[in-house]
NUKOLZA-555094 format. One record per residue (C-alpha): residue in three letters; x, y negated, z negated. Coordinates in steps of 0.25 Angstrom, whole numbers, plus 5000, padded with zeros to 4 digits. Layout:
<sites>
SITE   zado      u      v      w
SITE    ALA      X      Y      Z
...
</sites>
This chain:
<sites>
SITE   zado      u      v      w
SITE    UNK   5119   4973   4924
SITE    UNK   5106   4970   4916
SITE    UNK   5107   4960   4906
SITE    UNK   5102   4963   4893
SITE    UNK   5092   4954   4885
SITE    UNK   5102   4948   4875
SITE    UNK   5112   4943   4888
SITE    UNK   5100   4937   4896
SITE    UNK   5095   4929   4882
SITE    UNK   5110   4924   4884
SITE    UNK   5111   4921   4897
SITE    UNK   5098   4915   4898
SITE    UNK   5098   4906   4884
SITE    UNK   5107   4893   4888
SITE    UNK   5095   4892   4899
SITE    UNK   5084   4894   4888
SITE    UNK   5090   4883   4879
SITE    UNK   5091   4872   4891
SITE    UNK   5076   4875   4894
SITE    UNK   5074   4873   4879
SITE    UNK   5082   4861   4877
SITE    UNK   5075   4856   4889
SITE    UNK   5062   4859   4884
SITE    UNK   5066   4852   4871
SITE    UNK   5068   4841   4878
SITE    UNK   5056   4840   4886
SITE    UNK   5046   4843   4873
SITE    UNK   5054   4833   4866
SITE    UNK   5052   4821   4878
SITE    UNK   5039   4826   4880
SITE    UNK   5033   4827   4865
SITE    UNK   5027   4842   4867
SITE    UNK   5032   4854   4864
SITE    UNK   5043   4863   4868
SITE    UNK   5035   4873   4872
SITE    UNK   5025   4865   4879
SITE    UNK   5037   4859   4887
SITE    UNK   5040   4874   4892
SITE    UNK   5025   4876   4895
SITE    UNK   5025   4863   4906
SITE    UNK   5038   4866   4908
SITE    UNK   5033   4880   4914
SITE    UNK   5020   4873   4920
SITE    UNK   5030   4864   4929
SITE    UNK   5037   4875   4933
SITE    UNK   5023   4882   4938
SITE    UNK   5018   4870   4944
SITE    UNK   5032   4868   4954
SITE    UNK   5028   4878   4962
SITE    UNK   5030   4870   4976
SITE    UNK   5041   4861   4980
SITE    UNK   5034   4848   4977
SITE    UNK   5028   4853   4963
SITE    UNK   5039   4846   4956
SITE    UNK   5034   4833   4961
SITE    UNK   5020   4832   4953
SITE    UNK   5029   4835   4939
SITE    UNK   5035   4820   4941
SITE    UNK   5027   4809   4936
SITE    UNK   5026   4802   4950
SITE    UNK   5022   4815   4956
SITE    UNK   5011   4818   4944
SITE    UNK   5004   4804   4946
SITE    UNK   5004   4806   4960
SITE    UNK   4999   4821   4960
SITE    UNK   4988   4812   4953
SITE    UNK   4985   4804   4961
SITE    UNK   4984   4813   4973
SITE    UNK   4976   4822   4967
SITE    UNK   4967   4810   4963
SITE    UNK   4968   4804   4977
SITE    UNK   4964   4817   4984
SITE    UNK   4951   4820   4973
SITE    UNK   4947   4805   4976
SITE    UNK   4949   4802   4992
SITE    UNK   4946   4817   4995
SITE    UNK   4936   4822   4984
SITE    UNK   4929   4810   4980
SITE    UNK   4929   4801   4993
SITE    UNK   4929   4810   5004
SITE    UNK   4921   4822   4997
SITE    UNK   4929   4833   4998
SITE    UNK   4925   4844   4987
SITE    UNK   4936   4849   4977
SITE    UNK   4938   4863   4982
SITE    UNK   4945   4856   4994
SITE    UNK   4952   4847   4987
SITE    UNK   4959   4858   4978
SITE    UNK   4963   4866   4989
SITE    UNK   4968   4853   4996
SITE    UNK   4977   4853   4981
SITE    UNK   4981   4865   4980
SITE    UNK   4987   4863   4996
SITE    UNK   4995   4852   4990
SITE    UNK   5000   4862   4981
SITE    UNK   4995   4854   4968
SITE    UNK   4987   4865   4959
SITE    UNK   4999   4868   4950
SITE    UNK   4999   4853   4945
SITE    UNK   4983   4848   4946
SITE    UNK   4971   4854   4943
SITE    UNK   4967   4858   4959
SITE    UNK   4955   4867   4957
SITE    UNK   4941   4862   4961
SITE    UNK   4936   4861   4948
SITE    UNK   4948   4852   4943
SITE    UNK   4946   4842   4956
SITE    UNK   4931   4841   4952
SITE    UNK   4936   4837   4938
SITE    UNK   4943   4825   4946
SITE    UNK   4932   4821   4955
SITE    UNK   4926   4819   4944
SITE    UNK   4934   4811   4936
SITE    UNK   4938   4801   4948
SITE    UNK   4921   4801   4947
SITE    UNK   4921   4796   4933
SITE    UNK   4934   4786   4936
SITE    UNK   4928   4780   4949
SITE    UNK   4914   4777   4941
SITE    UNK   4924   4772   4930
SITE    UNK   4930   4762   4941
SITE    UNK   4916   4758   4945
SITE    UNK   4913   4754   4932
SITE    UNK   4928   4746   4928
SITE    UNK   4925   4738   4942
SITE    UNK   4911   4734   4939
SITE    UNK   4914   4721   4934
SITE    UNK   4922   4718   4947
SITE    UNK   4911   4721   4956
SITE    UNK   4903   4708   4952
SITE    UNK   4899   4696   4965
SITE    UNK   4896   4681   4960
SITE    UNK   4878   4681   4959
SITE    UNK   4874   4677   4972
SITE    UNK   4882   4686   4981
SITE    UNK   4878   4690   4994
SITE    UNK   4876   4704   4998
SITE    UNK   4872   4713   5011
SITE    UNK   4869   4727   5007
SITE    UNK   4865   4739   5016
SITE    UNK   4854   4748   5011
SITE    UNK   4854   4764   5016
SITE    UNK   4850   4777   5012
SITE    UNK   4859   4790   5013
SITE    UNK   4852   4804   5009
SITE    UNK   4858   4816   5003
SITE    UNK   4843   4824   4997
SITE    UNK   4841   4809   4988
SITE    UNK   4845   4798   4997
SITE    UNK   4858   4789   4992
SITE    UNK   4855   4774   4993
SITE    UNK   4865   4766   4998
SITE    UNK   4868   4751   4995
SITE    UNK   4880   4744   5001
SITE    UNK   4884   4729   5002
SITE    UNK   4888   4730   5017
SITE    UNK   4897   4718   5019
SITE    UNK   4907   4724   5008
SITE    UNK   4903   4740   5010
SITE    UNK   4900   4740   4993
SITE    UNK   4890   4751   4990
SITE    UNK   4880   4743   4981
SITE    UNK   4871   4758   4979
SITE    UNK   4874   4772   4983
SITE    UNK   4866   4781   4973
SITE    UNK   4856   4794   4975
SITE    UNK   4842   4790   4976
SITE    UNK   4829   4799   4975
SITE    UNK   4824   4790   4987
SITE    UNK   4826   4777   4994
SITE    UNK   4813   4770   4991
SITE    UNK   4816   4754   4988
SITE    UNK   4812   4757   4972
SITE    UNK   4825   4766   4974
SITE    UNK   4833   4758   4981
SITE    UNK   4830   4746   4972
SITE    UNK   4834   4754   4958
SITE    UNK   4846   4757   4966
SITE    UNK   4851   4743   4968
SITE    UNK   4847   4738   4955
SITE    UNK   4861   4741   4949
SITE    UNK   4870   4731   4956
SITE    UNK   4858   4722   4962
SITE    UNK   4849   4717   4951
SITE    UNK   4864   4713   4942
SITE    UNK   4873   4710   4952
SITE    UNK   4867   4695   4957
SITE    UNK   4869   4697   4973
SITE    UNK   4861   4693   4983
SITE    UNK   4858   4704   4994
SITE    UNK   4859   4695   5008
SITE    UNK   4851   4707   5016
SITE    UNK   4850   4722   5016
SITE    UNK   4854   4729   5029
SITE    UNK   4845   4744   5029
SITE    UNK   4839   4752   5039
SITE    UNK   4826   4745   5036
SITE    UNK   4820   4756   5028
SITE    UNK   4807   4751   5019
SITE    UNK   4814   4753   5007
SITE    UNK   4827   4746   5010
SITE    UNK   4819   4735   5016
SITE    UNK   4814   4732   5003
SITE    UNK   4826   4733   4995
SITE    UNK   4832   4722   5004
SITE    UNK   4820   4712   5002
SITE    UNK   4814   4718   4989
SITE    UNK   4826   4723   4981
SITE    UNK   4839   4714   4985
SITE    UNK   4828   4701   4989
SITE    UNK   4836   4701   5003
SITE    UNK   4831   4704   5016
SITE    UNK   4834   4717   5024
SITE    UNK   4841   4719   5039
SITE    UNK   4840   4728   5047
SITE    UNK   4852   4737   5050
SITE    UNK   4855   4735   5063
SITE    UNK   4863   4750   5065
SITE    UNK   4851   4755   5062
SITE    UNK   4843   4746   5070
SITE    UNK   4852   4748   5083
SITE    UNK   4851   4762   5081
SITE    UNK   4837   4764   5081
SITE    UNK   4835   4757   5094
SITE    UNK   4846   4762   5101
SITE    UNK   4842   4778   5098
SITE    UNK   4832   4781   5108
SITE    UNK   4837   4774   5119
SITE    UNK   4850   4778   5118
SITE    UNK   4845   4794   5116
SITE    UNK   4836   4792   5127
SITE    UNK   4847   4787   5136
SITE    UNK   4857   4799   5131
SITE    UNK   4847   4809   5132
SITE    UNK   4845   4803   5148
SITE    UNK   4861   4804   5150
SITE    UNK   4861   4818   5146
SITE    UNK   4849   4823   5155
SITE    UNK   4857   4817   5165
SITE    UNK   4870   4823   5164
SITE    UNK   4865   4838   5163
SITE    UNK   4856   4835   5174
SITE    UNK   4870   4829   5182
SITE    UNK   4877   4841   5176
SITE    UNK   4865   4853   5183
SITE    UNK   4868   4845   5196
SITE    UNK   4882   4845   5196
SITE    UNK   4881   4859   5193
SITE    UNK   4870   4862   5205
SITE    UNK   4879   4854   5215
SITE    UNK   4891   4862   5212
SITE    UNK   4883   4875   5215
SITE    UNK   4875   4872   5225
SITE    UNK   4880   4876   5239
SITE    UNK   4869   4870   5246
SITE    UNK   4872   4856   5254
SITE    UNK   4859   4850   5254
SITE    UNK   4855   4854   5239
SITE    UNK   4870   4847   5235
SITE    UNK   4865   4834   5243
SITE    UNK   4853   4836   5233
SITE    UNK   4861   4837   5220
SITE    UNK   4872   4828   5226
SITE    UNK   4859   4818   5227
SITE    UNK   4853   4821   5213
SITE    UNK   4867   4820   5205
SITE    UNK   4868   4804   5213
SITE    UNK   4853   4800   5207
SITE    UNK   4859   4807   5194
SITE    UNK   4870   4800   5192
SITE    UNK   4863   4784   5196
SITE    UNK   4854   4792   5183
SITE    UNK   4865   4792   5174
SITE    UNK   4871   4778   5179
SITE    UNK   4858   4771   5176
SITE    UNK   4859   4778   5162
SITE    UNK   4872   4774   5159
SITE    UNK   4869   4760   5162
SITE    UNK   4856   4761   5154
SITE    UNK   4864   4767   5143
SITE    UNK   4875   4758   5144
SITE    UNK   4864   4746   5142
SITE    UNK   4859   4752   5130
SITE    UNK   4872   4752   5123
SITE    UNK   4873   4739   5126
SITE    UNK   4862   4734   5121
SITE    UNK   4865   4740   5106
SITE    UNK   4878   4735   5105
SITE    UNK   4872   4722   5110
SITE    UNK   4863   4722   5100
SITE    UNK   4872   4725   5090
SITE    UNK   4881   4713   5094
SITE    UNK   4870   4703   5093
SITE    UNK   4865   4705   5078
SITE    UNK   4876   4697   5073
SITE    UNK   4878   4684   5066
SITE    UNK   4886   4677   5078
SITE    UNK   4882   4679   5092
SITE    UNK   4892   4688   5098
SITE    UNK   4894   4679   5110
SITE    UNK   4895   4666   5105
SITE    UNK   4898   4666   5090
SITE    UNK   4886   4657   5087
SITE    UNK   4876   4662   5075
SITE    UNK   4866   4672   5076
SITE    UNK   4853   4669   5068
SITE    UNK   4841   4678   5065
SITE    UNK   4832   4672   5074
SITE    UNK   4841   4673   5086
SITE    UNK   4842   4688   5084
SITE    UNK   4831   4694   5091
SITE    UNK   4834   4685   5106
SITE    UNK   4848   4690   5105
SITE    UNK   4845   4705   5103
SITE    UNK   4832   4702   5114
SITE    UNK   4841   4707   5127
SITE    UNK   4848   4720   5122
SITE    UNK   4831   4724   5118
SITE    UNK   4828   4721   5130
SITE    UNK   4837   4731   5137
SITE    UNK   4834   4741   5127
SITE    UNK   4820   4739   5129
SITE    UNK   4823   4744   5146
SITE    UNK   4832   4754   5141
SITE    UNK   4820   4760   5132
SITE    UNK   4808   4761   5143
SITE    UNK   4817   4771   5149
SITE    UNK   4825   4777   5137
SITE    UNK   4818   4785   5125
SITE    UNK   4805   4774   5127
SITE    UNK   4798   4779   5114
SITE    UNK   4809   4777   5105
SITE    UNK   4816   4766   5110
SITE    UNK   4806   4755   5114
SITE    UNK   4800   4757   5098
SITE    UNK   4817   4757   5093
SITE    UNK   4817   4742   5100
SITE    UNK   4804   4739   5095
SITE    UNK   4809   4741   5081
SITE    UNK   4823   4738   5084
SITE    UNK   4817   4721   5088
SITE    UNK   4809   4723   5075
SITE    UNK   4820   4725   5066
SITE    UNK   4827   4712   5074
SITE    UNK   4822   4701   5063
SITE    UNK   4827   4713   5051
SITE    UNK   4842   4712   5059
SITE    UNK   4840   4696   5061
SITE    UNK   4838   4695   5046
SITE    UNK   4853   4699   5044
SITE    UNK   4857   4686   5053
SITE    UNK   4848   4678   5043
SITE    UNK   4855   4683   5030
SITE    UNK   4868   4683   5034
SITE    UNK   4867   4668   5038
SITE    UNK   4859   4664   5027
SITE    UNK   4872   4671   5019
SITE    UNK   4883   4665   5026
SITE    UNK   4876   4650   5026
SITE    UNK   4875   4650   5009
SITE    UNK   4888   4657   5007
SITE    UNK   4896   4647   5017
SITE    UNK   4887   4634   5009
SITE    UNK   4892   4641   4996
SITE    UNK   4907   4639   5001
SITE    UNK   4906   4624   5009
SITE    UNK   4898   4614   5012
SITE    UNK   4905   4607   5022
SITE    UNK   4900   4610   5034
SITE    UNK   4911   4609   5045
SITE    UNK   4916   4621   5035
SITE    UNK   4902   4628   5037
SITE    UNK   4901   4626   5053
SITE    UNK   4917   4632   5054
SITE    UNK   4913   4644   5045
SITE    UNK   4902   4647   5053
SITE    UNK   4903   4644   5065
SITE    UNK   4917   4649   5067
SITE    UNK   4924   4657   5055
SITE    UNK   4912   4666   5054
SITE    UNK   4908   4670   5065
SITE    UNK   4923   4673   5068
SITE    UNK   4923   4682   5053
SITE    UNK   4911   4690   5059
SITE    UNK   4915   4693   5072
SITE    UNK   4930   4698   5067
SITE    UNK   4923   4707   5057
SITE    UNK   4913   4713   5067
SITE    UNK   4922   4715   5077
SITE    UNK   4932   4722   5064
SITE    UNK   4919   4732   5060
SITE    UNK   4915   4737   5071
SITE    UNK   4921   4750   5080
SITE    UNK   4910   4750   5092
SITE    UNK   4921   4746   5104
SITE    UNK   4912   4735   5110
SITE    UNK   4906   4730   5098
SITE    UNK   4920   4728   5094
SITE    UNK   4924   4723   5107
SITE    UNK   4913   4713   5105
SITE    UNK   4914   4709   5090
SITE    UNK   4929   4706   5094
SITE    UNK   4926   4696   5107
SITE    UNK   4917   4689   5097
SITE    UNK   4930   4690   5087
SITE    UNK   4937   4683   5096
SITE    UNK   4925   4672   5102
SITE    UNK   4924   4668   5089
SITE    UNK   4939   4668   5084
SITE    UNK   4940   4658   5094
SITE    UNK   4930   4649   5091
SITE    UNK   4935   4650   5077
SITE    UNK   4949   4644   5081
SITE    UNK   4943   4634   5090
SITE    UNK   4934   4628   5078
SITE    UNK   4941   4618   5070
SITE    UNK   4942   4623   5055
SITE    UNK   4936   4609   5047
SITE    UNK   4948   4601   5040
SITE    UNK   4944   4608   5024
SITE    UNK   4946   4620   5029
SITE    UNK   4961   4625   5025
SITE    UNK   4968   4639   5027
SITE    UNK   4965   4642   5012
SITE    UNK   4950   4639   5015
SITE    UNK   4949   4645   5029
SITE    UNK   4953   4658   5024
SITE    UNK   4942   4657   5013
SITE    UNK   4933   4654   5024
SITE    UNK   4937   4666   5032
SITE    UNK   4935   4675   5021
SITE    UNK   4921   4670   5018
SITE    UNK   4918   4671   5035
SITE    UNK   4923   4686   5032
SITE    UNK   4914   4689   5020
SITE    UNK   4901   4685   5026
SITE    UNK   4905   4689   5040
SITE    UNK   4904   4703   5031
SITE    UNK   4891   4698   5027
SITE    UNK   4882   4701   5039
SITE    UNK   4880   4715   5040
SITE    UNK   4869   4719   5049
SITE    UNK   4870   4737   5048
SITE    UNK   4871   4745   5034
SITE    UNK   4879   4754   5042
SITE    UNK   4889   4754   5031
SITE    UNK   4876   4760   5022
SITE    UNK   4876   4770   5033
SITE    UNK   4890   4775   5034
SITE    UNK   4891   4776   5019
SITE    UNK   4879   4784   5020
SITE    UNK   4888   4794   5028
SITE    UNK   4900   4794   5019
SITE    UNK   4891   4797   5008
SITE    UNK   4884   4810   5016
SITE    UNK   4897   4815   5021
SITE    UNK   4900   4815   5004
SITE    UNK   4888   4822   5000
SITE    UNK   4889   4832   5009
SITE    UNK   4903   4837   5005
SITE    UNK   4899   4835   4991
SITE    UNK   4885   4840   4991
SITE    UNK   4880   4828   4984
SITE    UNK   4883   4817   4975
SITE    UNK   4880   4815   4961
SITE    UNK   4879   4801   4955
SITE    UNK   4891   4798   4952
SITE    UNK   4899   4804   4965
SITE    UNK   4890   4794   4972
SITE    UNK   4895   4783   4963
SITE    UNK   4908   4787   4965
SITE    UNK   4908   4785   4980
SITE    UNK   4900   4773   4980
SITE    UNK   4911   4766   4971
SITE    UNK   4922   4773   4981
SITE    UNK   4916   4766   4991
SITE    UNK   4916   4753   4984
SITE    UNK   4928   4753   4978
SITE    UNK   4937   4761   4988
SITE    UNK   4932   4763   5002
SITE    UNK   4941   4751   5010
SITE    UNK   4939   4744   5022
SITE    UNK   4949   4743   5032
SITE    UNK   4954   4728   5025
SITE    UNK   4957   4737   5013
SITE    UNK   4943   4731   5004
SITE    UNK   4932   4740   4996
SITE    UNK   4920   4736   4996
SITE    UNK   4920   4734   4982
SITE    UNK   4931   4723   4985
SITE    UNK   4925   4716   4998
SITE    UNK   4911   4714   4988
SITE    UNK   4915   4710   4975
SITE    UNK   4927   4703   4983
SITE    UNK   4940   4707   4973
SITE    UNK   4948   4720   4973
SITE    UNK   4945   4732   4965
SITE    UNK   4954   4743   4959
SITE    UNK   4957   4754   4967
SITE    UNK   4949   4765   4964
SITE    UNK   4957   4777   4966
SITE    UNK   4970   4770   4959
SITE    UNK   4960   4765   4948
SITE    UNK   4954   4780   4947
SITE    UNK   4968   4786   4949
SITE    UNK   4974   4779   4937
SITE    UNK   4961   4781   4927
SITE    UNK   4962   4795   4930
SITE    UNK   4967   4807   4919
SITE    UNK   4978   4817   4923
SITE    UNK   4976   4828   4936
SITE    UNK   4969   4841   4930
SITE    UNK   4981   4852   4927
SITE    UNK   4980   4864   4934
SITE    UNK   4974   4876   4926
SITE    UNK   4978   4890   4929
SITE    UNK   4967   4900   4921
SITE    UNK   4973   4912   4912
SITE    UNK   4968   4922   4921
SITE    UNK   4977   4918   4933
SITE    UNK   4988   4914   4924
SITE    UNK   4986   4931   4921
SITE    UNK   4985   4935   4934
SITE    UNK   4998   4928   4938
SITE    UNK   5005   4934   4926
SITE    UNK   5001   4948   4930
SITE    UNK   5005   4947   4945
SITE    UNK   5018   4943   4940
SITE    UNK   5019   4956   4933
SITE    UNK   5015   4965   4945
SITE    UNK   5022   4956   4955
SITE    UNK   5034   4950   4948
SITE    UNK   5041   4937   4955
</sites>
């Protein structure tokens, strides 16, 4: 039977009048009008259109709709690089673009604002980031280039990036308006500067910062390694195709006599490749040696290490690099050792500094010397090793960091600890052996891997404007942790910051709505005429 108008008005109006009163009620609780009421009222029901939209409606679920969409322009978009096409499809695969803004331009509104609020958090924490005159710093000099090379400052004991800005070149004139932000204010004292030795860098170590200059021993070790290890893998694989062609010939021939001849020729190859093995084996040897000797402590014994001890200990692992190099890549290798012993003082100076540093902080603390002989002599040497021995990843460097751990954990136990020395005071003492145990840093590879996180971004991002690269310079400071939890912001200026995201999360406005244009909103009408639910 078909209704008629007048009996579905009717039927329907006890329905109507609940929707009112209940729209009544909400315009009333809320302060707007009834009719706008309706209008979200109908919003909400186009937003639910999966089974968990119900969720972001609640004000738990709306504040944490925030902070995921926040979390994933921040950790993905700002930090990792990843452009905002991708992230909005990522968004609208969460099934999110009926409640936040998800379209490209919309998440470019974001980055941008969590820009602005990261500068903001520089600038609220700048008072913060203050050290007592006098304070002592290791810094590691490097250039990164993108078209206009990026110069890159960092205090390498703490990992705090002192410069990180866009240059038109790196002569010392640039580097030194580059530092005069933070240097010519801030009243610390640059201990040494480790760099790769360039002119310019050299300068701004003795010139610039009135310190002295190290070389860096990565790059050292790697330029006189390179052509001997080339040459010798170059030889190895010679060798093992020429193996490879006789094996093949053996397998094929038929002829007995020609076998013995190949069978005789594979013998003399192989005695070939164990002589290189052995040769190549030395080699390695030899540059982990090396690496193990330029240190504070001698690896062995646990005694000090001064600057002037430094060439004699590195003498012997030369010398069998010198043999290795009358046979292996001759032209370039016995210059690479030639510059490699020139370069020993420029290492050795490192030794120098860091003594010089531990000797007038540890007189700052005591001057009661069975204190000082049990600091240096036992606790510290025991700080530095434990570290070395936590940084490293090369198997038998670690292997060797940790025996030393442990040689010197014992003579730690067996010294006795002088009588002023409570357990209040010994775990102040540790904490200072820790610090400057930090202190002596002999490679800027930190520089360098910063160097590559920073091309991996421009790459993705095709670039960096001035204040993108002042947002991940103050991410790096501020965020980035170490394994113990600490940013660098917090292991140099010694006290804890805010957390940035949280900080940046809580400054932050509401998430862009999403916008839907008249002309779709026409099209949807005009398929529901021709193709009715």
């Amino acid at each position: 039977m078909v209704l008629t108008i007048r009996e579905r008005s009717r039927r329907i109006a006890p329905q109507l009048e609940r929707i009112g009163a209940k729209l009544r009620e909400i315009a009333s609780e809320t302060g707007i009008s009834k009719s706008a009421a309706h209008r979200h009222q109908q919003a909400i029901a186009r937003r639910n259109c999966y089974p968990e939209s119900s969720w972001w409606e609640t004000e738990v679920g709306s504040a944490w709709l925030k902070r995921l969409v926040l979390g994933i322009v921040y950790y993905f978009g700002l930090k990792q690089g990843v452009g905002s096409q991708a992230l909005s499809e990522f968004l609208q695969g969460m099934h999110l673009e009926q409640h936040v803004g998800c379209s490209p331009s919309c998440l470019n509104g974001l980055k941008q604002s969590m820009r602005d609020g990261i500068c903001a958090y520089e600038a609220a924490q700048k008072e913060a980031c203050v050290l007592p005159p006098g304070s002592g710093l290791c810094v590691g000099g490097d250039e990164t280039f993108f078209g206009l090379p990026i110069l890159v400052m960092m205090e390498l004991s703490s990992g705090y990036l002192l410069t990180e800005v866009e240059q038109p070149n790196r002569r010392y004139e640039t580097w030194k308006a580059a530092i005069e932000g933070w240097w010519s204010h801030s009243g610390w004292k640059c201990r040494y500067m480790v760099s790769d030795a360039a002119k310019a860098l050299v300068k701004l170590a003795t010139d610039g910062l009135a310190s002295v200059s190290v070389a860096d021993l990565f790059h050292q070790l790697r330029a006189l390694g390179n052509p001997i290890g080339r040459a010798i893998g170059r030889c190895k694989s010679k060798l093992h195709k020429e193996r490879e062609v006789l094996q093949a010939k053996l397998e094929k021939t038929p002829d007995e006599a020609q076998k013995a001849q190949l069978t005789q020729s594979l013998g003399s190859l192989e005695q070939k490749l164990e002589a290189l093995e052995t040769d190549q084996q030395t080699y390695h040897q030899a540059l982990q040696s090396l690496s193990l000797r330029i240190h504070p402590f001698e690896l062995e014994t646990q005694q000090w290490q001064m600057a002037s001890e430094l060439p004699g200990a590195l003498a012997p692992d030369l010398e069998k690099l010198s043999i290795l190099a009358q046979t292996y890549g001759t032209q370039k290798a016995l210059p690479a050792i030639a510059t490699f012993t020139q370069q020993i003082p420029d290492l050795a100076i490192g030794l120098s500094a860091w003594w010089q540093w531990v000797h007038e902080a540890l007189n700052a603390q005591t001057q009661q010397s069975e204190v000082k002989a049990w600091v240096l002599h036992s606790l510290l040497p025991w700080a530095y090793w434990h570290q070395q021995a936590d940084k490293t990843r090369h198997p038998k460097l670690k292997a060797a960091y940790r025996k030393a751990t442990d040689q010197a954990q014992a003579k730690l136990l067996a010294a006795a600890i002088p009588p002023q020395i409570d357990a209040l005071q010994g775990q102040k003492w540790l904490v200072w052996a820790q610090d400057m145990a930090s202190k002596y840093q002999r490679t800027s590879s930190a520089v360098e891997g910063r160097n590559g996180y920073l091309s991996r971004l421009h790459h993705g991002s095709r670039g960096f404007s001035p204040q993108s690269l002042q947002v991940l310079t103050i991410i790096h400071n501020f965020d980035l942790k170490r394994a113990d939890g600490t940013t660098a912001a917090q292991r140099l200026f010694g006290q804890p910051f805010p957390d940035l995201f949280e900080w940046v999360l809580e400054q932050s406005s509401e998430l862009p709505l999403p916008r839907q244009s008249h002309k779709s909103q026409h099209t949807k009408a005009r398929l529901g005429m021709v193709f009715p639910a």
